[in-house]
C-alpha positions in Angstrom: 136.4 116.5 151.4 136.4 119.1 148.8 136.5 116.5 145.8 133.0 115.1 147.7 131.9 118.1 147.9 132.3 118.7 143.9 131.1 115.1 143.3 127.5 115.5 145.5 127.3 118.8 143.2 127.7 117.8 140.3 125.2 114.7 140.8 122.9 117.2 141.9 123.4 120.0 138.7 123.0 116.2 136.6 119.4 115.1 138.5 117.9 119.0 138.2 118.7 119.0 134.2 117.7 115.6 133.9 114.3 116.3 135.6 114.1 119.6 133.5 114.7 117.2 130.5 111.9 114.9 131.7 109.0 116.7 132.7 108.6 119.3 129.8 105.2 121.4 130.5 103.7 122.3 126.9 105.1 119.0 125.1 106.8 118.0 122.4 105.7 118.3 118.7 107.2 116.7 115.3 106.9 116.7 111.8 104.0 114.5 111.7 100.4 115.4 112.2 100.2 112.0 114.3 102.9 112.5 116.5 101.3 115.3 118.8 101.3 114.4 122.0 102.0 115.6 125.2 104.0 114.7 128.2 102.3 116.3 131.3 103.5 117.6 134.6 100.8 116.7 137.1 102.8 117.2 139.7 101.0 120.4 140.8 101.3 122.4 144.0 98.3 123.9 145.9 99.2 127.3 144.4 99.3 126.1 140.9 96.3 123.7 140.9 93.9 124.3 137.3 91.1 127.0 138.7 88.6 124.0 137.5 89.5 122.4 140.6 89.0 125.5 143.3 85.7 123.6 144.7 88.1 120.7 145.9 88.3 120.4 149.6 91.4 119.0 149.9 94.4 119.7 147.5 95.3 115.9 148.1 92.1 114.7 146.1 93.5 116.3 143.2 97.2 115.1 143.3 98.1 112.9 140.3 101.7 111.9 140.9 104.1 112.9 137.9 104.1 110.4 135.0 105.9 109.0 131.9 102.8 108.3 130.1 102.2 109.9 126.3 98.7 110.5 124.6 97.4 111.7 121.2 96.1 115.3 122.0 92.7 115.7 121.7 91.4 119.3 120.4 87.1 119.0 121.3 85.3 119.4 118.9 83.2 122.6 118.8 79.4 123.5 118.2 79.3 124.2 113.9 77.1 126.0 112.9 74.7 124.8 110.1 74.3 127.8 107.7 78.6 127.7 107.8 78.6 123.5 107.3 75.8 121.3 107.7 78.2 118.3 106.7 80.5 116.3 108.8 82.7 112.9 107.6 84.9 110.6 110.0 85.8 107.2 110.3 84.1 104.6 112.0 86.1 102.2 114.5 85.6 100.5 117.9 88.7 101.0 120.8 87.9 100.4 123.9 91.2 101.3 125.5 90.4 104.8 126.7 87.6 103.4 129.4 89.5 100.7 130.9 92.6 103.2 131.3 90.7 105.6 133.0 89.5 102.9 135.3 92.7 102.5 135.9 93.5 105.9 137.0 89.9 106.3 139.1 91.1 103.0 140.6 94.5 104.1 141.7 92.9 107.4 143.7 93.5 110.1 140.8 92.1 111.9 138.1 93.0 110.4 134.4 95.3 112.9 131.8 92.7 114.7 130.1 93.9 113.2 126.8 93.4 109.6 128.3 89.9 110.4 128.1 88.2 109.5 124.5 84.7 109.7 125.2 84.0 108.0 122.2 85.4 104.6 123.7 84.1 105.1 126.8 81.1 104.9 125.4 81.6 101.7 122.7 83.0 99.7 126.0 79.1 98.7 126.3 77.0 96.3 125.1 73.2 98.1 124.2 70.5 95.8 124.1 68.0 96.9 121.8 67.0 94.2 119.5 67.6 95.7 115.7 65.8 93.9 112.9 68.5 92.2 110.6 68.9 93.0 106.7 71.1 92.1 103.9 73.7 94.8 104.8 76.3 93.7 107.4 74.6 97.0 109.6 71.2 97.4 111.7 70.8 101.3 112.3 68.7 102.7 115.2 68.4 106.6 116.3 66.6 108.4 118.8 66.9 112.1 119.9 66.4 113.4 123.7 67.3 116.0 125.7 70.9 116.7 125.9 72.4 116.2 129.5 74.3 119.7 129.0 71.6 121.9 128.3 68.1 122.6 128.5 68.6 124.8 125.2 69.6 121.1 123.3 68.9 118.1 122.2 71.2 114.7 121.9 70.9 112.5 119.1 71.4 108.3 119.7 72.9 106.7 116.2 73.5 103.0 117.3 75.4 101.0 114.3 75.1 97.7 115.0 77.3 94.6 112.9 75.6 91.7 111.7 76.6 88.7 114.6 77.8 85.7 113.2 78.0 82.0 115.0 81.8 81.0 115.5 81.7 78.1 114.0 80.8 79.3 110.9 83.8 82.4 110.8 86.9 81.4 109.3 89.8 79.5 110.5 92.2 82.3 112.0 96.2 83.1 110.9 97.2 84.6 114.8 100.5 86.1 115.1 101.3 86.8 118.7 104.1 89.6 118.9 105.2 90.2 122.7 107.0 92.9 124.1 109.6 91.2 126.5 111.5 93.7 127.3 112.6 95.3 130.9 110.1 97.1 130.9 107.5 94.7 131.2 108.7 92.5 134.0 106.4 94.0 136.2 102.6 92.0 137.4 100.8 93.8 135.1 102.5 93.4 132.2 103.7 90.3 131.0 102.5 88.0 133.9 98.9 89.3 132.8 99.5 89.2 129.2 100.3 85.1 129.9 97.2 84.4 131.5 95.5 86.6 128.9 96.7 84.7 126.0 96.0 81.1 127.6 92.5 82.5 127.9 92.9 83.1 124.0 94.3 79.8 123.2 91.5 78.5 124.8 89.2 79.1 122.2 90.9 77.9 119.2 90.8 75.0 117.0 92.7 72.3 114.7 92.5 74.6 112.2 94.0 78.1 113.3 97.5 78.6 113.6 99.3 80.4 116.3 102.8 81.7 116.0 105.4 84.0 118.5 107.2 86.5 117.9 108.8 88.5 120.8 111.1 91.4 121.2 113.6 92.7 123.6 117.1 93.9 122.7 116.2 91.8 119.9 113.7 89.8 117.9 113.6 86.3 117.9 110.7 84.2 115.9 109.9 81.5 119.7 107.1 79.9 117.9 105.9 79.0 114.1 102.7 78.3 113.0 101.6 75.3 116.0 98.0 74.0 115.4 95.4 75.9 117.6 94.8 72.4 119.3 97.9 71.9 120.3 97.4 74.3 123.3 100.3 72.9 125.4 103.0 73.6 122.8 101.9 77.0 122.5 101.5 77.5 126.3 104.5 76.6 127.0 106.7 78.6 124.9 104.4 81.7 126.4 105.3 80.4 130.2 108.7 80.2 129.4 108.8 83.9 128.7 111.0 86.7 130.8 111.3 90.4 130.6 114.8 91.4 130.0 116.5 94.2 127.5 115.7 97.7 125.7 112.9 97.3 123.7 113.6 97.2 119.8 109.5 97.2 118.7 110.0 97.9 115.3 112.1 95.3 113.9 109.7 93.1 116.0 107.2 94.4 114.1 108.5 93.5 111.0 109.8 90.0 111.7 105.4 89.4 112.8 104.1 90.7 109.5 107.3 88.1 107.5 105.8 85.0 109.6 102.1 86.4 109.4 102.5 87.1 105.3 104.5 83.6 105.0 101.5 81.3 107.3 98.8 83.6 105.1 95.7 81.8 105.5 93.3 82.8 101.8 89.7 83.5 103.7 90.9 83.3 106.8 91.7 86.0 109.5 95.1 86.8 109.1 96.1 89.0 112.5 99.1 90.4 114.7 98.3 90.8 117.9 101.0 93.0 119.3 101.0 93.2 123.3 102.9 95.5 125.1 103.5 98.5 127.1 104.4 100.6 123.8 107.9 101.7 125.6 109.7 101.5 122.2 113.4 102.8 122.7 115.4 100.9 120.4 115.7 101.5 116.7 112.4 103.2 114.7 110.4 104.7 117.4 108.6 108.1 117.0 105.1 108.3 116.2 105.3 109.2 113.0 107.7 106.4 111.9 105.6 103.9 113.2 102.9 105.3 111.6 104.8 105.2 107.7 105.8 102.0 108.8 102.5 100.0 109.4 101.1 102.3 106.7 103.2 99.9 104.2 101.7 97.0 105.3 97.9 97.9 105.3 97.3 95.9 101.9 98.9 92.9 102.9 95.7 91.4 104.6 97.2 90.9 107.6 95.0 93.2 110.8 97.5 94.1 113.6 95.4 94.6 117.1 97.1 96.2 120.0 96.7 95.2 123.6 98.1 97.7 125.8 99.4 97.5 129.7 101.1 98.7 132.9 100.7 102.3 134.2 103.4 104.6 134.8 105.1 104.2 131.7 101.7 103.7 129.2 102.5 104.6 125.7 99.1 105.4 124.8 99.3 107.4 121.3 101.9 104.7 119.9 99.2 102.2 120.2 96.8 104.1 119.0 98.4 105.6 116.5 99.6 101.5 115.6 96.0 100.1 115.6 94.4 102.9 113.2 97.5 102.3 110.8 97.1 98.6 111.0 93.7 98.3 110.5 93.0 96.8 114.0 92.0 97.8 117.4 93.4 98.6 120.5 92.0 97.5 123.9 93.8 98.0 127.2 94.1 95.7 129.5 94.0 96.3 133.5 92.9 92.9 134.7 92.5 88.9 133.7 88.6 89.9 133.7 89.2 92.5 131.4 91.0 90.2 129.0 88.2 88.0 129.2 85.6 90.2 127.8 88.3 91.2 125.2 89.7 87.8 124.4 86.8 85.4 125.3 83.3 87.3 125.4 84.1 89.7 122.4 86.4 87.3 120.3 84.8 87.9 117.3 84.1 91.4 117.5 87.5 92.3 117.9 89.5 89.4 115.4 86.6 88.8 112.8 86.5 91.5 110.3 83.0 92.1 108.8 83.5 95.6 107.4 86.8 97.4 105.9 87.1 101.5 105.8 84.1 102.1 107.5 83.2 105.7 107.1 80.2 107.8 108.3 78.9 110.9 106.8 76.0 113.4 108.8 74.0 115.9 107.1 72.1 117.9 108.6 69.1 120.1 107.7 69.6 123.8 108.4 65.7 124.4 108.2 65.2 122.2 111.4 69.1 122.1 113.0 70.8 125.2 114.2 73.7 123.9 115.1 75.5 120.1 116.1 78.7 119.0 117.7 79.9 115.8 117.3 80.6 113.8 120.8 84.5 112.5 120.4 85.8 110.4 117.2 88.4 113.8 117.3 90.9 111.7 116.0 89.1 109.9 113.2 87.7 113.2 111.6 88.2 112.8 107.9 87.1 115.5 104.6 83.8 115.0 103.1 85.0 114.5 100.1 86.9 111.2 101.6 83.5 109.9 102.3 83.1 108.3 98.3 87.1 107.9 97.9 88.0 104.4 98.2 91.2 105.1 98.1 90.8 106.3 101.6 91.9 104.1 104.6 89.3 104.5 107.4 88.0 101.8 110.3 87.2 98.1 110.6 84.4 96.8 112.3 84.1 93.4 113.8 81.6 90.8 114.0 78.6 91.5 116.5 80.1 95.2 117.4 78.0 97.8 118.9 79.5 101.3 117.4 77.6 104.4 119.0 77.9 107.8 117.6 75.9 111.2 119.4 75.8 114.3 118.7 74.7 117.2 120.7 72.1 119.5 118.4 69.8 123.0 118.7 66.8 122.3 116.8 64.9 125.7 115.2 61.1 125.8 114.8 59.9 124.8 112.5 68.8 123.7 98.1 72.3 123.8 95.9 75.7 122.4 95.8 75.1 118.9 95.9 73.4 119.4 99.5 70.7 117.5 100.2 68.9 119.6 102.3 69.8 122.9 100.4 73.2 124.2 102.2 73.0 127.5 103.2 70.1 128.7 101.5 66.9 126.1 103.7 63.2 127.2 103.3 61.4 127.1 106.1 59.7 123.8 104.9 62.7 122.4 103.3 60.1 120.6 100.6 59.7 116.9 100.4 63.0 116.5 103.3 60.6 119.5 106.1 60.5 116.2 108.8 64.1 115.4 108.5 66.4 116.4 111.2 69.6 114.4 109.2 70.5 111.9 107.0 73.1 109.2 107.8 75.2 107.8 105.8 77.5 104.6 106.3 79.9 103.6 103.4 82.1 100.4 103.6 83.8 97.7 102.1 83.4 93.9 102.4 86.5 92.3 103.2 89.0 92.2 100.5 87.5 94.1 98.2 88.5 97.7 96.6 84.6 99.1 95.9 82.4 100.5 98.8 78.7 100.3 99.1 76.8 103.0 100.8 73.9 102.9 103.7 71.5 105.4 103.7 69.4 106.3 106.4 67.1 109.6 106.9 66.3 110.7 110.7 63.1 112.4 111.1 61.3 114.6 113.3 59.5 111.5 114.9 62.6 110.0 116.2 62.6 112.9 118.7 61.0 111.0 121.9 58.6 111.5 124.5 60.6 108.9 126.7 64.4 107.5 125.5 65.5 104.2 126.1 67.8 102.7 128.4 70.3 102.5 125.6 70.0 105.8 125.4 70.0 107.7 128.7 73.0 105.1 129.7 75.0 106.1 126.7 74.2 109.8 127.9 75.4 108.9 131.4 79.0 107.9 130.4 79.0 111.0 127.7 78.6 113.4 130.5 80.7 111.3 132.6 83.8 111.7 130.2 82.8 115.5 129.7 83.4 115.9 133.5 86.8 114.1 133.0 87.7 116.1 130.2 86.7 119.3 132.1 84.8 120.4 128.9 83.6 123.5 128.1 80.1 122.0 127.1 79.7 119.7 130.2 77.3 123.1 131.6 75.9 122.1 134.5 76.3 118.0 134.8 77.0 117.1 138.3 78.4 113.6 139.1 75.8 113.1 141.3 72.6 113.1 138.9 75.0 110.8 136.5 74.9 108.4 138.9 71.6 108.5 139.4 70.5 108.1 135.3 73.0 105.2 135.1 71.4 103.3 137.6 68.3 104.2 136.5 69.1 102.8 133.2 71.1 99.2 133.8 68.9 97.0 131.1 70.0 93.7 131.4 73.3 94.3 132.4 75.3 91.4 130.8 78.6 90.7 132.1 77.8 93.3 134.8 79.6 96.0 133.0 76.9 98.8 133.2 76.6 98.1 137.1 80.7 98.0 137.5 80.7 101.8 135.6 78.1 103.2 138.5 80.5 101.5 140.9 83.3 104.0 139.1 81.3 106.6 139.3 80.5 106.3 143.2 84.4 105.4 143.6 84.9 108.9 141.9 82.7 110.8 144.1 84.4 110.0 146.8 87.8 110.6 145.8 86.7 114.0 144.9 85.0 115.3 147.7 82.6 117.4 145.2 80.1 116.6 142.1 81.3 119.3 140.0 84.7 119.4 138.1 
């Protein structure tokens, strides 16, 4: 009896230290810049509930169970002040993962880590329908400015980049790599039973003259299928069937053995790409951030994109996909649903495997004679210097084929030169000379792919641009900002209630194709009522 006694309590000294060990509060941090992240604790108690949630009527509308999920931390960015910096440089790139894993949380009846929220791919999940006049740049540029959602004291401006479309048949033949995690962890129905049916959609659409190969990775890595002719969709589907989740997960040697088999089938012209699919629950071999990060770094020049498609809940490793996709020059999209990997794999093919653009970067100036001050809406984690804007030695985003990439920023406009400014730095005249109707200037540089020198798009905003009535385009876009402010429990979201969101959203469906604008009202409404409340 006593020996039973010693064993139950020494189980139980093991389970408290191990749940200390799990659930750390502040998070963990390591050498490298990317490998911030936090683990959190939302395990709260009524007592210890954030004060942004004291209008809740029920402590159980707040209650997000614990979780093993990790995500890049996000620092907002703040209001700058134009007579301090009237200059801002980030990279340009199009995820969509953040959007379709907060549906996922919304979905399940809680509220999303505040770090899963990256209003910047919430907002480039949509399609906006303006027509753009074409040019000979692979860009269309349109801007408006309107009143800001967050305060009657600002404005918000609209910069829509749109990609030149091209017809499939005339994009090149494609070099597809699939690398699947098959490990234990993904045994589960929304892991790798989705991530079959997603890739048969894929195979769907390919022809005699791409190339599909498998790679997958449990314990171990083992190369289940070289180079089969796109055509030949029953070979390829049945090696994916015959796939079962089993093992530790060793992700970095699998990544390695799909860049050998990707280099080795290198198709010249062609779209060479990984796309790695998993629930980035690497626990075998190199698996931190940071190493992940040196090691796709390495093979950025080889021509070869690496995409991520992320799933499960529960166990989500968020910032390793992330931090994968920016270091591979690829994208990451997440993956909740067979529809979802339609409009990834299907609908948006070539947006998201056809590259038209390398190191996309955007530069903003803005005029200190007409702009007080700006903030730019999310991209926190793509913020580069300014002087990496004309350094082409500087890795930044890709851009697809046919992609929509929105950028806003949220500005106070006054009534109403040196140092290599155009608009005069920190010294404007009150009629700033030739530039006195210019809010800001935009500037896009990029490379064609494959090649080492950028080219630059200019594009001046003036005081015209600021409209009477803004487009659908617009006040949507606006909607799903505010929408991820509320989310984020920002301190710039003022007074937005959920309630008046809902009501510019549907006010503003356009043409709604592929009924993704009507399913985000639907999120919304889902989101009021597990709340109890419009304000957060």
């Amino acid at each position: 009896m006593k020996k039973n006694v010693i064993i139950c309590l020494s189980l139980l000294l093991a389970l408290v230290l191990q749940g200390c060990a799990a659930s750390p509060n502040y998070g963990e941090y390591s050498e490298s810049a990317a490998d911030y992240y936090y683990e959190p604790d939302y395990s709260y108690t009524p007592e210890e509930r954030p004060s942004s949630w004291d209008n809740a009527t029920r402590y159980e509308d707040y209650y997000i169970p614990p979780s093993n999920e990790k995500y890049l931390v996000i620092n907002e960015n703040r209001m700058v002040d134009t007579s301090e910096d009237s200059m801002l440089t980030f990279s340009l790139k199009v995820d969509t993962a953040s959007y379709r894993n907060v549906a996922r949380f919304i979905n399940s009846g809680s509220r999303p880590p505040v770090d899963a929220v990256r209003i910047e791919e919430m907002i480039n999940y949509f399609n906006y329908e303006q027509e753009l006049a074409a040019n000979n740049t692979p860009f269309s540029i349109y801007t408006e400015i309107g009143p800001s959602p967050f305060s009657n004291e600002r404005k918000l401006a609209f910069i829509r980049v749109k990609s030149k479309d091209i017809d499939r048949a005339e994009l090149p033949p494609s070099n597809l790599t699939f690398l699947i995690d098959v490990s234990g962890s993904m045994s589960s129905y929304d892991k790798l039973p989705l991530l079959k049916s997603s890739f048969g959609l894929l195979v769907e659409t390919l022809g005699a003259n791409d190339t599909v190969s498998i790679v997958t990775y449990a314990s171990g890595t083992r190369v289940a299928l070289d180079s089969a002719r796109g055509n030949e969709k029953k070979k390829i589907m049945d090696v994916i069937n015959r796939l079962e989740a089993g093992g530790s997960t060793a992700g970095a040697n699998g990544i390695q053995n799909a860049y050998m088999l990707a280099e080795k089938n290198f198709i010249n012209g062609g779209n060479n790409r990984i796309i790695l699919a998993t629930d980035g629950d690497f626990n075998v071999g190199v698996s931190s951030v940071g190493e992940l990060e040196q090691l796709i770094s390495q093979k950025r020049d080889s021509g070869v994109y690496l995409s991520v498609l992320g799933v499960g809940t529960g166990n989500l490793k968020d910032n390793r996909m992330e931090t994968l996709a920016k270091n591979g020059n690829g994208n990451y999209n997440y993956l909740d649903s067979i529809a979802t990997a339609k409009k990834v794999l299907v609908d948006e093919l070539s947006a998201n495997l056809f590259v038209i653009a390398d190191d996309v970067k955007a530069q903003v100036e803005f005029n200190p004679a007409l702009v007080a001050d700006y903030r730019l809406i999310g991209y926190e984690n793509r913020q580069l210097q300014n002087r990496d804007f004309t350094d082409d030695t500087k890795d930044a985003g890709e851009i697809g084929v046919g992609t929509d990439v929105v950028m806003m920023f949220e500005l106070t406009l006054k009534n109403g030169g040196s140092g290599g400014l155009k608009y005069g730095g920190n010294d404007p005249v009150e009629n700033n000379g030739e530039f006195g109707d210019e809010f800001f200037e935009i500037r896009i540089r990029y490379k064609d792919p494959g090649q080492s020198e950028s080219k630059q798009i200019t594009v001046p905003v003036k005081t015209d641009r600021l409209l009477a009535q803004n487009s659908s385009d617009y006040n949507f876009a606006a909607s799903v900002a505010a929408f991820g402010h509320l989310l984020r429990g920002s301190e710039y979201a003022g007074s937005v209630e959920l309630s008046k969101i809902i009501e510019v959203a549907e006010g503003n469906m356009g043409f709604d194709e592929g009924r993704l604008r009507s399913e985000f009202v639907q999120l919304l409404k889902d989101s009021q009522r597990l709340i109890k409340t419009s304000m957060w």
